[in-house]
Each structure stands twice: as structure tokens, then as C-alpha cells.
DOVOTI-929231 format. One line per 5 residues: number of its first residue (from 1); their letters; for each residue x, y negated, z negated of N, C-alpha, C. Coordinates in steps of 0.2 Angstrom, whole numbers, plus 5000, padded with zeros to 4 digits. Example, Ala and Ser with C-alpha at 12.3 -4.5 7.8 and 13.67 -1.06 7.14 Angstrom:
<recs>
1 = as = 5066/5028/4961/5062/5022/4961/5066/5016/4961 | 5064/5011/4965/5068/5005/4964/5064/5000/4961
</recs>
This chain:
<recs>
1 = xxxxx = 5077/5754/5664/5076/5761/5662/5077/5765/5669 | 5081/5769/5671/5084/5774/5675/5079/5781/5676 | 5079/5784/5679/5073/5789/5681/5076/5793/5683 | 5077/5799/5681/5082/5804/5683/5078/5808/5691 | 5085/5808/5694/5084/5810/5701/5079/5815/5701
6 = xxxxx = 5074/5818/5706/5072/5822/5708/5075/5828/5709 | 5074/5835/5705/5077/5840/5706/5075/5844/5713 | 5080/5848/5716/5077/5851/5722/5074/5858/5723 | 5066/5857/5725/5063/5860/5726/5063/5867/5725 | 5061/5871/5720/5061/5879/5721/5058/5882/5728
11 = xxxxx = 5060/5886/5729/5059/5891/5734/5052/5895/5730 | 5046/5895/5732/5042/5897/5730/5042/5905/5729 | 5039/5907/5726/5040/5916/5728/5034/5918/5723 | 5033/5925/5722/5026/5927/5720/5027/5928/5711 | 5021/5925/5706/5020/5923/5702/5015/5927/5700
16 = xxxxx = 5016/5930/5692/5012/5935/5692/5006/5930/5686 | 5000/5935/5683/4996/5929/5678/4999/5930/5671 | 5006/5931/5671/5009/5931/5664/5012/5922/5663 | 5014/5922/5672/5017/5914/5672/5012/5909/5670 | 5006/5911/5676/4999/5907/5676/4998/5903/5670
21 = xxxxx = 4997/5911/5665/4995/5910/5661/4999/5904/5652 | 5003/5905/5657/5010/5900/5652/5012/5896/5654 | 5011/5895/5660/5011/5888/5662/5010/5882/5660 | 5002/5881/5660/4998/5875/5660/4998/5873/5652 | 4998/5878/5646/4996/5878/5641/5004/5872/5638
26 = xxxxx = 5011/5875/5641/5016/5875/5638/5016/5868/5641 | 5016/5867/5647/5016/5858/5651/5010/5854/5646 | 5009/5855/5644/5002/5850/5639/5006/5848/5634 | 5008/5854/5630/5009/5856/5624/5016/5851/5624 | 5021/5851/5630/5029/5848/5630/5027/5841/5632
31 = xxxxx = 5022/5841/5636/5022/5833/5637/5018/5828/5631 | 5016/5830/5628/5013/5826/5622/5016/5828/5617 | 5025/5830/5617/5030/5829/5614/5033/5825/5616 | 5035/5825/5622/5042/5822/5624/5040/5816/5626 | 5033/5813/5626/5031/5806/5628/5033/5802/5623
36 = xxxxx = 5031/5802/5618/5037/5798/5612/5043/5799/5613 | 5046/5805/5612/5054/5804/5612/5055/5802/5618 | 5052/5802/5623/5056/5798/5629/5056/5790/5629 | 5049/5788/5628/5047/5782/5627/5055/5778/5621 | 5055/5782/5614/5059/5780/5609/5066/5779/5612
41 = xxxxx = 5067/5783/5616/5073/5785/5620/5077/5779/5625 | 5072/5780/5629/5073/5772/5634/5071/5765/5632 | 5067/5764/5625/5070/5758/5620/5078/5760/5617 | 5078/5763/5615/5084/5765/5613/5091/5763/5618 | 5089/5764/5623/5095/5764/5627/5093/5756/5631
46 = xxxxx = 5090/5753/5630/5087/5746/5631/5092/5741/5627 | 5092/5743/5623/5092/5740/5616/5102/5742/5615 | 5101/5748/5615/5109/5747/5615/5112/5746/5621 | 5110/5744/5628/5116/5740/5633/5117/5733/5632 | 5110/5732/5625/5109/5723/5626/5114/5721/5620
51 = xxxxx = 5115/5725/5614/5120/5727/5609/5127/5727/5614 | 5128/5732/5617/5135/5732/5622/5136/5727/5624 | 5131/5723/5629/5135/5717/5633/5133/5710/5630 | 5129/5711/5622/5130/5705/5620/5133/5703/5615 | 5135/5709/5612/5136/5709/5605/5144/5711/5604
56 = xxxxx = 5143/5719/5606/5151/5722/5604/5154/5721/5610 | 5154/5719/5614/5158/5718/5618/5162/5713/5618 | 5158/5706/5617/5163/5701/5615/5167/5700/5610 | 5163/5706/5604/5168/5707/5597/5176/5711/5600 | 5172/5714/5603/5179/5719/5606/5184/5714/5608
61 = xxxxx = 5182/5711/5613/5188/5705/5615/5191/5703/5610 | 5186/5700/5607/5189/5693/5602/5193/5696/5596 | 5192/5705/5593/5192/5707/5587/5199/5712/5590 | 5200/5714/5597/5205/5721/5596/5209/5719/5602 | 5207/5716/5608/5209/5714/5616/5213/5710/5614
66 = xxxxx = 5212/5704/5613/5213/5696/5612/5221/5697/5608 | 5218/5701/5601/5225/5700/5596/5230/5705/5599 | 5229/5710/5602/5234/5716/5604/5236/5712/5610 | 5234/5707/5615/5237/5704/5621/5241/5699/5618 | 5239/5695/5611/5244/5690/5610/5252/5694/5605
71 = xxxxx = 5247/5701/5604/5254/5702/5599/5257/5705/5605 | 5255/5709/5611/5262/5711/5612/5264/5706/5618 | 5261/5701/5620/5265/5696/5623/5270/5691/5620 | 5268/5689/5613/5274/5684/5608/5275/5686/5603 | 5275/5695/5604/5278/5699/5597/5282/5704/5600
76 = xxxxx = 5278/5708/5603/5283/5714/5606/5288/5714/5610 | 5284/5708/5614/5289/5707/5621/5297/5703/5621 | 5295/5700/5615/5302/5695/5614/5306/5700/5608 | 5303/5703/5603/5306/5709/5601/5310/5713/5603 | 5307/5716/5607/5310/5720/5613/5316/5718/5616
81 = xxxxx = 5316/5712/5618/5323/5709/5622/5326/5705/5617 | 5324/5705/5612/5330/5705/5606/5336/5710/5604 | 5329/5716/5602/5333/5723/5602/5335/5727/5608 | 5334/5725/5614/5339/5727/5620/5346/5722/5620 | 5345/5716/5619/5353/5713/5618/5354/5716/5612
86 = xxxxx = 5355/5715/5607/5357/5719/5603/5360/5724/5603 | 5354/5730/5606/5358/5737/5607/5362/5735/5611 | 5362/5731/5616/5366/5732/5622/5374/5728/5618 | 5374/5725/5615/5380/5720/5611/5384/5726/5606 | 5379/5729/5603/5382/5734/5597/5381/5740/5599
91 = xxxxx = 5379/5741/5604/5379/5749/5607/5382/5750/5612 | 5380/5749/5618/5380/5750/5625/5389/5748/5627 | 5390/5743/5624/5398/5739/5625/5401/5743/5621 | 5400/5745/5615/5405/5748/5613/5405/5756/5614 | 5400/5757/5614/5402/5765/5618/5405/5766/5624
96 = xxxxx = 5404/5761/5631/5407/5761/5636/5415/5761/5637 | 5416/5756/5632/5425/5755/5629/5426/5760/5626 | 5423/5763/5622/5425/5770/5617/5426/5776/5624 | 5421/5777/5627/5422/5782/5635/5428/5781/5637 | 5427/5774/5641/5433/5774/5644/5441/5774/5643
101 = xxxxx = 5440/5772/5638/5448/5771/5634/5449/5775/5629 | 5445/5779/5627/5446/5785/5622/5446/5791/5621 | 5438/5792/5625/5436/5799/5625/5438/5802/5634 | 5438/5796/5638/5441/5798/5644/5450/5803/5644 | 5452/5798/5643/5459/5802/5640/5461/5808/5636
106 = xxxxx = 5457/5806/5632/5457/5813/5625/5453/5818/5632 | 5449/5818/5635/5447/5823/5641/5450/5825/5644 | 5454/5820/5648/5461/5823/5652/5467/5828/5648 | 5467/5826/5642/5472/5830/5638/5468/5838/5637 | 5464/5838/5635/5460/5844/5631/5459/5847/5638
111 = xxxxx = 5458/5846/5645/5457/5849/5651/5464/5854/5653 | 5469/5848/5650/5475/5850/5653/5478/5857/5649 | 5476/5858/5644/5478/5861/5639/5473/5868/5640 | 5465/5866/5641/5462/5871/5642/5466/5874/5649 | 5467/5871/5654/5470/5875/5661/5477/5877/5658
116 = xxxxx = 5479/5876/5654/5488/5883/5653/5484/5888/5648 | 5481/5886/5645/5474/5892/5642/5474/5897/5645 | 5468/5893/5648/5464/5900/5654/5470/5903/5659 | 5475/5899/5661/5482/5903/5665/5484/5909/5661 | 5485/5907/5653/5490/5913/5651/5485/5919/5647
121 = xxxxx = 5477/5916/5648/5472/5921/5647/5473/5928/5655 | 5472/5925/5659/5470/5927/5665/5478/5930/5666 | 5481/5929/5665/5490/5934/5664/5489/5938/5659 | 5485/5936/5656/5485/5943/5651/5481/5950/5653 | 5473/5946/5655/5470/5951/5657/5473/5955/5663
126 = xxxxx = 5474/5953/5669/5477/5955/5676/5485/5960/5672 | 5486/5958/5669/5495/5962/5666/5493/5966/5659 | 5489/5964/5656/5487/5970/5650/5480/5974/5648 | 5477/5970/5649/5469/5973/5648/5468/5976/5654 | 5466/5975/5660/5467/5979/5665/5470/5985/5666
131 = xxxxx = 5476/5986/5665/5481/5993/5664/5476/5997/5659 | 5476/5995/5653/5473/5997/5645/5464/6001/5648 | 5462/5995/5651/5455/5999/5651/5455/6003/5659 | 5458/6002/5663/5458/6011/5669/5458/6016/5663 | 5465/6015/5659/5467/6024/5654/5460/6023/5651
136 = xxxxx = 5458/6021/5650/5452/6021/5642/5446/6024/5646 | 5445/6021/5652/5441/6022/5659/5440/6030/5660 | 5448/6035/5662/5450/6039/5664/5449/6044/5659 | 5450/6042/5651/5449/6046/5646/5442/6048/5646 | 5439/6042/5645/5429/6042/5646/5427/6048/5648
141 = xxxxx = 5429/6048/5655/5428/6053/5660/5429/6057/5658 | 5434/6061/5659/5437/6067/5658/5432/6071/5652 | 5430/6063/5645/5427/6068/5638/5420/6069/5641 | 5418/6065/5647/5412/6066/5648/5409/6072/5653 | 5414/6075/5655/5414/6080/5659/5413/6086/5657
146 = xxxxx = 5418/6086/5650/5417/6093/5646/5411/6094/5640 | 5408/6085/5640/5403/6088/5637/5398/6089/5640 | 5397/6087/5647/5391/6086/5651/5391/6096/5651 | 5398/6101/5653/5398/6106/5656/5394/6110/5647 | 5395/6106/5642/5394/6111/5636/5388/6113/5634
151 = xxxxx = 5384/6105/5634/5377/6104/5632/5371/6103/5638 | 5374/6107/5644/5369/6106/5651/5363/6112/5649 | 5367/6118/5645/5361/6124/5645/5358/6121/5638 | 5359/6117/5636/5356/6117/5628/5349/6112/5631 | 5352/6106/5634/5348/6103/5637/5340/6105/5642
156 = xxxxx = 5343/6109/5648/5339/6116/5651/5332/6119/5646 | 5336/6122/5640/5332/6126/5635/5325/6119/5633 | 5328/6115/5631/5325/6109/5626/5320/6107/5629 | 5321/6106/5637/5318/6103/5643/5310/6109/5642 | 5313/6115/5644/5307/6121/5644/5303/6122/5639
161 = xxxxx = 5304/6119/5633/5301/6121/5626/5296/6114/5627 | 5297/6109/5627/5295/6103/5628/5290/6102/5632 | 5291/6104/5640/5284/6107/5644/5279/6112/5640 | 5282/6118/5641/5276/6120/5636/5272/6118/5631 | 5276/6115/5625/5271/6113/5619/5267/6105/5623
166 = xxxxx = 5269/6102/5628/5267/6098/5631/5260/6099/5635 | 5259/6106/5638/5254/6108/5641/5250/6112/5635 | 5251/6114/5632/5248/6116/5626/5242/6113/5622 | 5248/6105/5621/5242/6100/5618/5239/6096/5625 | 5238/6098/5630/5234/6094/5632/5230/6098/5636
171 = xxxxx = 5230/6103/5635/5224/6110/5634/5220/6108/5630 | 5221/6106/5624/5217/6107/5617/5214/6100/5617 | 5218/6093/5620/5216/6089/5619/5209/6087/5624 | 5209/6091/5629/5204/6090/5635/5200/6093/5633 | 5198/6097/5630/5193/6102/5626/5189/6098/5621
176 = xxxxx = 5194/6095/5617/5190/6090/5612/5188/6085/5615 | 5191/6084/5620/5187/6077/5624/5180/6076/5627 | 5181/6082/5630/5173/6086/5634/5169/6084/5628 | 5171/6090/5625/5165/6091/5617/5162/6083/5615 | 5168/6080/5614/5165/6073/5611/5164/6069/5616
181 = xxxxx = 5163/6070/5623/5161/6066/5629/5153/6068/5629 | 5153/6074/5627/5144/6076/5628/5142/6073/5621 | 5144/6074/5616/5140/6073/5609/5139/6066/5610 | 5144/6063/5612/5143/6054/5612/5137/6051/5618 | 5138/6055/5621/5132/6056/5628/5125/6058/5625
186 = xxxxx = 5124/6063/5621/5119/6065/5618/5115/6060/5612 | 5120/6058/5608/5118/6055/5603/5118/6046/5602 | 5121/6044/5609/5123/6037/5609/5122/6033/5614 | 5124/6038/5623/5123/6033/5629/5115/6034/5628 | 5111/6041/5630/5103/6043/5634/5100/6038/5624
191 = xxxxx = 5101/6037/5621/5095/6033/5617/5098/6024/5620 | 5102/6022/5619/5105/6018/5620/5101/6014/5627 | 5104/6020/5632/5100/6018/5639/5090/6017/5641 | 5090/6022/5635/5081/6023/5635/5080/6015/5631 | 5081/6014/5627/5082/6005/5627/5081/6003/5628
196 = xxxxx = 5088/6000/5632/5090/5997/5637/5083/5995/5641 | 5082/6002/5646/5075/6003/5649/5071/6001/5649 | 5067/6004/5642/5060/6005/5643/5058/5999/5638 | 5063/5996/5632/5060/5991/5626/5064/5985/5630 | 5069/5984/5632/5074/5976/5630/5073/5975/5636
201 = xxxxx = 5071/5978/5641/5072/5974/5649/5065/5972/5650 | 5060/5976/5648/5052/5972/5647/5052/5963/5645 | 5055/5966/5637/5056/5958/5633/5058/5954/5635 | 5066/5956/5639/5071/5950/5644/5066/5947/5645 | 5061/5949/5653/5060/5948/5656/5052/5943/5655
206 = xxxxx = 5050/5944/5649/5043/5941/5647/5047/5933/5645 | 5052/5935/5641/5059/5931/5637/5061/5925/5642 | 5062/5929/5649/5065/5925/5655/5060/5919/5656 | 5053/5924/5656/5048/5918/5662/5043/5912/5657 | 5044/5914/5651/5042/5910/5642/5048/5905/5644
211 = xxxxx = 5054/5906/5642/5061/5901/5645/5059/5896/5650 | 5059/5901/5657/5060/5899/5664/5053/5892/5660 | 5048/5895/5660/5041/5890/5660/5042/5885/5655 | 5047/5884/5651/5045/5879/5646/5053/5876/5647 | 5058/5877/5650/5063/5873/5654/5059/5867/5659
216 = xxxxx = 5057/5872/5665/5051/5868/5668/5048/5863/5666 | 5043/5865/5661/5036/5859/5656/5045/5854/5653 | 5048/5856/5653/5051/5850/5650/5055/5844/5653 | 5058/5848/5658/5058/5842/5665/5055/5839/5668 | 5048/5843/5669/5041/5840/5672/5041/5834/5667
221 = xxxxx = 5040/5835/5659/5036/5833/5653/5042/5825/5654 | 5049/5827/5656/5052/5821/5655/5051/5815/5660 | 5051/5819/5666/5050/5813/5674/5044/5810/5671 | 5037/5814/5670/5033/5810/5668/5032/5805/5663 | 5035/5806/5659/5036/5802/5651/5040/5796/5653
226 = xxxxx = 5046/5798/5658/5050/5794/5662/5047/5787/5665 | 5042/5790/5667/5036/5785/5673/5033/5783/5669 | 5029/5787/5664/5024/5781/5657/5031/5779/5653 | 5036/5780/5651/5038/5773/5648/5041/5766/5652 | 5042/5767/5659/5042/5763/5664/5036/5760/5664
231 = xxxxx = 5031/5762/5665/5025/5758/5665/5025/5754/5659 | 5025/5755/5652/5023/5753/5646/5028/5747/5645 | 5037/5749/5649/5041/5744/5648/5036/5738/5652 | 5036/5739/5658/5035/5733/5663/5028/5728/5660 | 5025/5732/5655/5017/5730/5655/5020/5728/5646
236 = xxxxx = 5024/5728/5645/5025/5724/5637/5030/5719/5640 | 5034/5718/5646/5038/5714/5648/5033/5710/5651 | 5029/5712/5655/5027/5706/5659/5019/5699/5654 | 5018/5706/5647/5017/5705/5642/5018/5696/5637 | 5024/5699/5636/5028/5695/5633/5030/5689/5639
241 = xxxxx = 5030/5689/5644/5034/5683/5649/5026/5679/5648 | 5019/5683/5648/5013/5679/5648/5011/5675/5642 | 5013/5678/5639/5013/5678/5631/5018/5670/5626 | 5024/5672/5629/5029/5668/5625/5033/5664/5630 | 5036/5667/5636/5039/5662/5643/5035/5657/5645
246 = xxxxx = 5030/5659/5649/5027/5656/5650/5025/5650/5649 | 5021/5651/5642/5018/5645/5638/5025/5640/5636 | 5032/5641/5634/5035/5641/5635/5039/5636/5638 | 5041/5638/5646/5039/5636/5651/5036/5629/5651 | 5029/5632/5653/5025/5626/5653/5026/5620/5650
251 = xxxxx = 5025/5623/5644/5027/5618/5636/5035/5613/5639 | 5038/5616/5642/5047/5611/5641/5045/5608/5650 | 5040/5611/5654/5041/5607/5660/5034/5602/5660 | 5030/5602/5657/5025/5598/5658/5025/5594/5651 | 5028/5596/5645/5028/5590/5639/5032/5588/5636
256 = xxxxx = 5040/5592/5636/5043/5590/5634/5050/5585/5639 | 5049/5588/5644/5053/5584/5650/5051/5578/5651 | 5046/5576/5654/5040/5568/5651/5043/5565/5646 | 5041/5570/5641/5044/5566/5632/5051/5564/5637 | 5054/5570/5638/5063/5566/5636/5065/5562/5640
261 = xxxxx = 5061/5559/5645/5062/5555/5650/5060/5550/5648 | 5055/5549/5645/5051/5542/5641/5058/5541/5635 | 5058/5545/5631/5064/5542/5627/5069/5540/5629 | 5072/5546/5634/5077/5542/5637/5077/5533/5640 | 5074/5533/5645/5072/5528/5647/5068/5522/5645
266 = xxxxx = 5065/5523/5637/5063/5517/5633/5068/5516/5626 | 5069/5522/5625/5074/5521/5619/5081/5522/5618 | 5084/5528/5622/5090/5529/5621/5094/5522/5626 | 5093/5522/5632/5094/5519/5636/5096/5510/5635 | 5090/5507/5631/5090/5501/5629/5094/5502/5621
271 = xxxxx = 5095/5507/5617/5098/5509/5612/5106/5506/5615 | 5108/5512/5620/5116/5511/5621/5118/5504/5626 | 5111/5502/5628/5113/5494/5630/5116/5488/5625 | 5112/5491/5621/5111/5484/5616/5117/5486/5611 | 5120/5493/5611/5125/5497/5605/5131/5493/5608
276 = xxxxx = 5131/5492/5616/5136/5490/5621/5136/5481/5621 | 5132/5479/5620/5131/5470/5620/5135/5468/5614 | 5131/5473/5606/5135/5471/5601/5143/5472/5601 | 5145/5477/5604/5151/5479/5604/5157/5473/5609 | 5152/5472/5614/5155/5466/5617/5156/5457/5613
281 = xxxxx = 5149/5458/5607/5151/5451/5606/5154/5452/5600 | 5155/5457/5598/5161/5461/5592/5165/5459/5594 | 5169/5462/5598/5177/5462/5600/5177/5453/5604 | 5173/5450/5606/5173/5442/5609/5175/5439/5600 | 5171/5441/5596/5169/5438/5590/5176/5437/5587
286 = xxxxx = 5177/5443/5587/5186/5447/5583/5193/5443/5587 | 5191/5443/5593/5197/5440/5599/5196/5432/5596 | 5191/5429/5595/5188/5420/5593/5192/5421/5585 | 5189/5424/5583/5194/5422/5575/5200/5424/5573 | 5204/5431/5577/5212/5430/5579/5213/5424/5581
291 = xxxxx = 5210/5420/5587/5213/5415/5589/5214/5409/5585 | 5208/5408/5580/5206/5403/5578/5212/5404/5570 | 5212/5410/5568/5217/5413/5564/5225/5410/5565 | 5226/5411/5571/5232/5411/5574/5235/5404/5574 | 5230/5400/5577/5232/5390/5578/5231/5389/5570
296 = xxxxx = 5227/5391/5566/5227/5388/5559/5235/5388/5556 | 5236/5396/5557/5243/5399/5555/5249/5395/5556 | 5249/5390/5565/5253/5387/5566/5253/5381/5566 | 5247/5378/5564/5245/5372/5560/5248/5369/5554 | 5246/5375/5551/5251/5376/5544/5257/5375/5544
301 = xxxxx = 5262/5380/5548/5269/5379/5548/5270/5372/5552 | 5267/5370/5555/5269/5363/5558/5269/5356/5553 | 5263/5358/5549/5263/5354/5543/5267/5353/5538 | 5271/5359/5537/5277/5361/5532/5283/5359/5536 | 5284/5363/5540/5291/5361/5543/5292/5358/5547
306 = xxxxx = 5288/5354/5550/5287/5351/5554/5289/5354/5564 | 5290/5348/5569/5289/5353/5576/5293/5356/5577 | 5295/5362/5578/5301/5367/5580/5306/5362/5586 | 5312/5361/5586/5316/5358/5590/5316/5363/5595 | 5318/5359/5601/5317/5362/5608/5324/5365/5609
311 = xxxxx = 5325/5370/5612/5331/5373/5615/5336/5368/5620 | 5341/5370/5618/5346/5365/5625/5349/5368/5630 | 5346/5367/5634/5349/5370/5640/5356/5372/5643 | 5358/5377/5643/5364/5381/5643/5367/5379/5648 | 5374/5377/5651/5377/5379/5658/5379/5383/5660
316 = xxxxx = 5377/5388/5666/5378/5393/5669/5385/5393/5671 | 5388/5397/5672/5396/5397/5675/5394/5398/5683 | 5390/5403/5683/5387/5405/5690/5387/5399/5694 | 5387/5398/5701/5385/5392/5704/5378/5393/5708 | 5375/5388/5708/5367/5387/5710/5368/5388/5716
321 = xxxxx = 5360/5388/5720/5359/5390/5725/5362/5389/5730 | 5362/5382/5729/5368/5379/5736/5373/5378/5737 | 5378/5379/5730/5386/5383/5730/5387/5392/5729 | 5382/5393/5732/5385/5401/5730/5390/5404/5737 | 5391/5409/5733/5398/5410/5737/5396/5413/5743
326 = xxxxx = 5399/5415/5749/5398/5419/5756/5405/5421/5757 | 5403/5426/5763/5407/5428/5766/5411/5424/5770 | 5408/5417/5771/5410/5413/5778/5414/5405/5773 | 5413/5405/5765/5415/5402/5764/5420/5402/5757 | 5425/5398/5754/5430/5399/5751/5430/5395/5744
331 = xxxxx = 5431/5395/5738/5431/5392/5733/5437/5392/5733 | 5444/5394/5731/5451/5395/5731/5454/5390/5732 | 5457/5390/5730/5463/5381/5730/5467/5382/5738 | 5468/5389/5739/5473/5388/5744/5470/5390/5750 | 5464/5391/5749/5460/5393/5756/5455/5385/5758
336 = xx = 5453/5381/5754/5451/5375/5755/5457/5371/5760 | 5450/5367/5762/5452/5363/5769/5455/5357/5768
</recs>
């Protein structure tokens, strides 16, 4: 069970008897809450590390690790390089050859045709469109000069009328503004602010130091809850080790070890000697009556067929040891002495 780090120290500063008095009640009140849910809390989390690394853990492997390493080592992987040859057989080759020998060429042609294109494009604009728009350019002009000189005092007038009604309304609208700047001032900021003031920042602040003091009682409530369940753990651990290890213990080194050594050593011991002597005069026994099986067998057929005739010794074409051939000597009709 982990004990949450020490927090760092407040800065002390002056406390009125609103804290005083909130203090000691709410720390009582928090810590004989939170001493069971702490306690509950760090079995709980006892309990599930021991679930984690003895239980779901190895499920994990054995249940989602294990089958997704086998399927994508001798499912996907070989898959995969099936369907990359594949594509690369029915795909990659034949596109390659279709670029090269197909659509390469077709691109050189459609290039060569766009470039006398854009040739007799660009002779047109340079030789006809260009001529065409200066005059259409120079017309523009001309219409735009007669009517700038027609419509300039109309313009002028429109301009004048515009200002005025322009400063007109915002004559009237700065007037409405005021008016409703002070009614909104009278009837909504000074009650609002008198609020603010004199009711919500009192309560904030009683709000703040009731909060501040029972965040406090809580973290206090939990260190210490933290240290009694730590005590309680070790005093039910060391509990149990005197209780059920122990005796335990004891029990497998002072009566049962003895035991299994006297078994060993008067029973199992002369057990697999004598399981090993049988087995030797087994297979001696088994070896003795093949044998005796075997000459009966050939007793028999000797008495029916009588004795097997003996082989006749073959002559070798090769010569024996002490005509064999060398280097230094001659068998040959015309090389003899």
C-alpha cells in the first residue's frame, strides 16, 4: 500500500475564529469517514494488483497476445507475400509494360499536337485578340470619360445628402444611448453591484474557508487513514504468517520432511530396487526361454529335414595374397621371364 507524498507546507498566515472554529469539528467529522473508505480502498487495490499479475495477465497472453502473434506470424505475414507477388505478377508488370509501350508513346503524340495547339493559339492571340482588345480598351475609355464628366455633380449632391442624414442619426442615436446608459446604470449595474458587495462576497468568502477547511480535513483524513490502513495491513499480515505460515512451515520442516525421508529411504528406495531386480530377472528370464525357444525350433527342423548341407567353397578369380599383382611384377604372357 503506497502513501501519498507529503504535500508542501502552507505558508501560515492570520486565521480568524470562523476557521478555528471549523476546523477541529470538520477533521473528526472527515476522518471517521474516510478511515473505512481508505482502508476498503487499499484492499481493493491489494487485491486487484494480485488479479492483474496473477490472473488477467497471463489470460491476456495466453487469450489475445499469444493468438495475434501466431496469427500475424503464419497468417498475415505469409499472406502478405502472397498478395505482394501476386500484385506484383498481375499488377505492377503489367502496368509497367502498359506505361512503357503504351501510354509513353500515346504521351509523346498528344504532347506534339498540344505544342502546334498552343503555336496556332498564341498566333492568334499576338495577330487577333490583341488588335481586338487595345480598340474595345480605347472605346472603354472614351465611354468612361463622358460619363464620369455627366454623373460627377449627381454624385457630389448624393455625397452631401448622405453626410447629413448621416450625422442626423447619430445625433439621435447618442441621445438614446445616454438615456438608456443611465436607466441601465440605475436599475441594473448599482442593485447588481450592491450584491455583489455587501450579500455574495460575504458568503464567497465564509463558502471559501468551509471548502478551503474540509479539502484540508480531507487530505489530513486521508494521510492518516493511509498510515491506519498500513498499520492494520501489516498487523493482519504478520497475523496470518503467525497464524497459518508459520505453523505451516513448521509442520513441512520438522514433520513432514523426516516423514519423507524415512519413506524415502525405507520404502520408496528398496521399492525401486527390488521393482529394478525383478526387471532384471525378467528380461534374464525372457532372454532364457527365446534361447531355449530358439534350439527347440532348430531341433525340430533338424529332426524333420535333417542337417543343413554345408556351403562349397567358391574360387576366386582374384589372386591370393601371395600372387597379387604389383608394380614391380608381371602376369602377361610376353612380359614373363
Amino acid at each position: 500500500m503506497d502513501l501519498e507524498k507529503q504535500p508542501a507546507p502552507r505558508t501560515p498566515g492570520p486565521e480568524g475564529c470562523l476557521t478555528v472554529a471549523i476546523r477541529i469539528p470538520v477533521r473528526i467529522v472527515v476522518l471517521v469517514l474516510v478511515v473505512p473508505v481508505r482502508v476498503v480502498w487499499d484492499a481493493l487495490v491489494v487485491t486487484g494488483r494480485f488479479l492483474r499479475d496473477s490472473v488477467l495477465r497471463p489470460l491476456w497472453r495466453a487469450l489475445v497476445v499469444w493468438p495475434c502473434v501466431a496469427l500475424w506470424r503464419y497468417g498475415v505475414v505469409p499472406l502478405a507475400k502472397a498478395l505482394g507477388w501476386l500484385g506484383k505478377v498481375l499488377l505492377v508488370i503489367p502496368l509497367v509494360w502498359l506505361y512503357r509501350y503504351v501510354l509513353t508513346p500515346l504521351g509523346h503524340g498528344i504532347a506534339w499536337v498540344a505544342r502546334g495547339i498552343g503555336a496556332g493559339l498564341e498566333w492568334l492571340y499576338a495577330r487577333v485578340l490583341t488588335p481586338v482588345g487595345h480598340g474595345v480598351l480605347w472605346l472603354a475609355r472614351g465611354v468612361g470619360a463622358v460619363l464620369a464628366w455627366i454623373f460627377t455633380p449627381l454624385w457630389h449632391a448624393l455625397a452631401w445628402c448622405g453626410r447629413g442624414i448621416a450625422w442626423l442619426a447619430n445625433t439621435i442615436a447618442g441621445g438614446v444611448g445616454v438615456a438608456l446608459y443611465w436607466i441601465a446604470r440605475i436599475l441594473l449595474v448599482l442593485p447588481a453591484l450592491a450584491l455583489w458587495r455587501w450579500v455574495l462576497t460575504p458568503v464567497g468568502r465564509v463558502l471559501a474557508v468551509v471548502g478551503r477547511e474540509v479539502w484540508d480535513a480531507l487530505g489530513h483524513a486521508w494521510r492518516i487513514a493511509g498510515h491506519i490502513s498500513l498499520a492494520v495491513g501489516r498487523f493482519l499480515g504478520t497475523l496470518f504468517r503467525w497464524v497459518f505460515v508459520e505453523p505451516v512451515r513448521w509442520a513441512y520442516r520438522t514433520v513432514l520432511t523426516p516423514v519423507g525421508h524415512v519413506v524415502r529411504d525405507v520404502v520408496l528406495r528398496p521399492a525401486a530396487e527390488a521393482a529394478r531386480s525383478v526387471g532384471r530377472i525378467t528380461r534374464a528370464t525372457l532372454a532364457s526361454a527365446r534361447e531355449s525357444v530358439r534350439e527347440a525350433r532348430a531341433d525340430f527342423r533338424r529332426m524333420l529335414f535333417g542337417e543343413p548341407r554345408e556351403r562349397e567353397a567358391v574360387l576366386r578369380r582374384e589372386p591370393t595374397a601371395a600372387d597379387t599383382r604389383t608394380l614391380g611384377s608381371s602376369t602377361t604372357a610376353l612380359t614373363k621371364d
